[in-house]
C-alpha positions as CSV (number, residue, x, y, z in Angstrom):
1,X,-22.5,8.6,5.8
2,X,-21.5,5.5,4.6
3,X,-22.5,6.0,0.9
4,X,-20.3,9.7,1.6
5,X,-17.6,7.3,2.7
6,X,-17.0,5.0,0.4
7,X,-16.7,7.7,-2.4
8,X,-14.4,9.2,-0.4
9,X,-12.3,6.7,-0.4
10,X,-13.1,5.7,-4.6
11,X,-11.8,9.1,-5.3
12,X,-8.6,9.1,-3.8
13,X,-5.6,9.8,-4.9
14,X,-2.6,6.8,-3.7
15,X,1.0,7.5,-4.3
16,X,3.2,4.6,-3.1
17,X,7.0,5.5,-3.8
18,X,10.4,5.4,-2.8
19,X,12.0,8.3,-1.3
20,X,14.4,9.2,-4.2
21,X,10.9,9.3,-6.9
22,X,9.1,11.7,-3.9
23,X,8.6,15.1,-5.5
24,X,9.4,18.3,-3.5
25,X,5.8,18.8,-2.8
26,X,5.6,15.3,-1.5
27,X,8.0,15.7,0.5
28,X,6.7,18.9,1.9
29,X,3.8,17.5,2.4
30,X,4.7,14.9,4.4
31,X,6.7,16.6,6.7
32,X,4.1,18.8,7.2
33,X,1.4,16.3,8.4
34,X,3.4,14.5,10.3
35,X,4.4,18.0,12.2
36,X,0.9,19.0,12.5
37,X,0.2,15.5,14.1
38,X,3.1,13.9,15.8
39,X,5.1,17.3,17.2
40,X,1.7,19.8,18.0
41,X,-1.3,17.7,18.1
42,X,-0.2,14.8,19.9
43,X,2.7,17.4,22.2
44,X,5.5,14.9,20.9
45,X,9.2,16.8,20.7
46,X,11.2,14.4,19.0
47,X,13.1,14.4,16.1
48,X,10.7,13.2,13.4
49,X,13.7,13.8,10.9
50,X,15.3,10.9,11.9
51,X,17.2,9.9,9.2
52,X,14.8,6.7,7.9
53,X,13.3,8.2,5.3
54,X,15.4,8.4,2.5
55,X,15.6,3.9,2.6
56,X,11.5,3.4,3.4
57,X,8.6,3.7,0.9
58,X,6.1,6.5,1.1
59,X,2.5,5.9,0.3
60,X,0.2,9.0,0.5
61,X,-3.4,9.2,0.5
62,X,-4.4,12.7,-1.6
63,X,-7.8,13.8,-1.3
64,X,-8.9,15.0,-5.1
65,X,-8.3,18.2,-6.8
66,X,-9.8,20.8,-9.1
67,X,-8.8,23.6,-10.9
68,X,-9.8,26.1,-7.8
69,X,-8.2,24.1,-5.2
70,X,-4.8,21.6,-5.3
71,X,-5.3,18.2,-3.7
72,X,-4.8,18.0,-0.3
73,X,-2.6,15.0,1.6
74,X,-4.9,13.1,3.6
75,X,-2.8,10.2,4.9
76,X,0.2,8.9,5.1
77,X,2.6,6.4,6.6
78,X,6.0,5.1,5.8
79,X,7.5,1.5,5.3
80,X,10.8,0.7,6.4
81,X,12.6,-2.2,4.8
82,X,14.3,-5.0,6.5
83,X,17.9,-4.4,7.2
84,X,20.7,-5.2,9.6
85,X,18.9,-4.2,12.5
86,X,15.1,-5.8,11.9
87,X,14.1,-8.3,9.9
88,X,11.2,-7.2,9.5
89,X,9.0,-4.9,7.5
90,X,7.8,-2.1,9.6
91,X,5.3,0.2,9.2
92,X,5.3,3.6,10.9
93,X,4.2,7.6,11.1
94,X,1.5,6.3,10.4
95,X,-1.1,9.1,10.2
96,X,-4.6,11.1,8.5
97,X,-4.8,14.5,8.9
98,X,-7.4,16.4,10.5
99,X,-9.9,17.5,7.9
100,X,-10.7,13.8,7.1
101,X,-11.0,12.0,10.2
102,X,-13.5,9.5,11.1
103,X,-14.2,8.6,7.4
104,X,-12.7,5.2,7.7
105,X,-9.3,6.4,6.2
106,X,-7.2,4.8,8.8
107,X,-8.6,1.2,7.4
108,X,-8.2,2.1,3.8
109,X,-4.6,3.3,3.9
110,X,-3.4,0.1,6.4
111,X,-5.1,-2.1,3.6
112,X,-3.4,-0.1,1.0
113,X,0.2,-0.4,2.6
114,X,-0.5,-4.6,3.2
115,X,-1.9,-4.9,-0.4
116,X,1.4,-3.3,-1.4
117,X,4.1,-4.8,0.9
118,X,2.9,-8.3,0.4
119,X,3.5,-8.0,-3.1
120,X,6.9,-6.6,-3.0
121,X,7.9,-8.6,-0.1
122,X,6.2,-11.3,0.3
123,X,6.8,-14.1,3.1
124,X,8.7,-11.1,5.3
125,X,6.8,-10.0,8.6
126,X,5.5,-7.3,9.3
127,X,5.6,-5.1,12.0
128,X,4.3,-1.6,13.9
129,X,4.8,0.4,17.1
130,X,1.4,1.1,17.7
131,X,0.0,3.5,20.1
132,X,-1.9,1.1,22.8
133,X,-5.1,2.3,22.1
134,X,-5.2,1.3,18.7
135,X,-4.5,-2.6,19.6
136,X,-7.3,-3.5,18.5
137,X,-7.5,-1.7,15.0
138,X,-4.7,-3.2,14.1
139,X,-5.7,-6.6,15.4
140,X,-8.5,-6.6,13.1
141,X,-5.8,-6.7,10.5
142,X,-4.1,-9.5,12.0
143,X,-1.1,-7.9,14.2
144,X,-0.5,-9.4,17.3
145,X,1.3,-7.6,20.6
146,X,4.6,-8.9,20.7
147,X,6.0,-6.5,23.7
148,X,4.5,-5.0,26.9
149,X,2.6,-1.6,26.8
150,X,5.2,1.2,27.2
151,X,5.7,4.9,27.1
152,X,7.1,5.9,23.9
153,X,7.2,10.2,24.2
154,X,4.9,9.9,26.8
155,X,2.3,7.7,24.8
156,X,1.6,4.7,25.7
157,X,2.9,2.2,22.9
158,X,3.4,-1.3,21.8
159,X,5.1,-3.4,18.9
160,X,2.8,-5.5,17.4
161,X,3.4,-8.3,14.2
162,X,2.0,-9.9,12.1
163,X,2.7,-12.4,9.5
């Protein structure tokens, strides 16, 4: 599995972009995931189209295609920038999409999104409303909880940061 895992991962496709360089597809296919996971997997109704987007980065995981079948989106999450309101760097929707769960992707795409906002914004903190159970996933990456555990769309949630 672990040989199976790690060329997984080797043949991805990463697309890290601004919203105004996100094609149409993109941007369908983001929506889409995040639907499938946030609003009817998880039993979430809120409004996902919240009005961030169009000022965070977008970096997308795509699984590789072939001339019988597109690529499909595998992960994603979104980086808001620091503004007026936060300081911070924030990372969030973060998500993979059925089909290729419990590969590791989770790991690989946080690494990806760190790798990427150090560089572009380097010496700024970073920060994520994480749901509780996954404290310790992204400990292992150096976040910290910075609030008490509380229900977020009735999922238990907390900030973390790291820096």
């Amino acid at each position: 599995m672990a040989d199976v895992t790690h060329a997984m991962h080797e043949s991805l496709e990463w697309r890290w972009k601004p919203f105004a360089q996100l094609t149409a597809d993109e941007t369908y296919d983001m929506l889409e995931a995040r639907n499938a996971v946030f609003i009817v997997e998880q039993q979430c109704v809120y409004n996902d189209v919240d009005g961030l987007d169009k000022d965070a980065w977008h970096l997308f995981a795509y699984s590789p295609g072939s001339e019988a079948k597109a690529a499909k989106l595998a992960g994603y999450l979104r980086v808001l920038l620091p503004d007026a309101s936060d300081t911070d760097v924030r990372i969030g929707r973060v998500l993979t999409t059925s089909e290729f769960r419990r590969i590791g992707l989770g790991s690989a795409m946080l690494a990806q999104a760190l790798e990427r906002i150090v560089a572009q914004w380097p010496e700024t903190a970073i920060k994520l409303h994480a749901q509780a159970h996954l404290r310790m996933f992204y400990g292992a990456f150096g976040f910290e909880p910075i609030s008490d555990v509380h229900d977020d769309d009735g999922i238990p949630h907390v900030w973390m940061r790291s820096v």
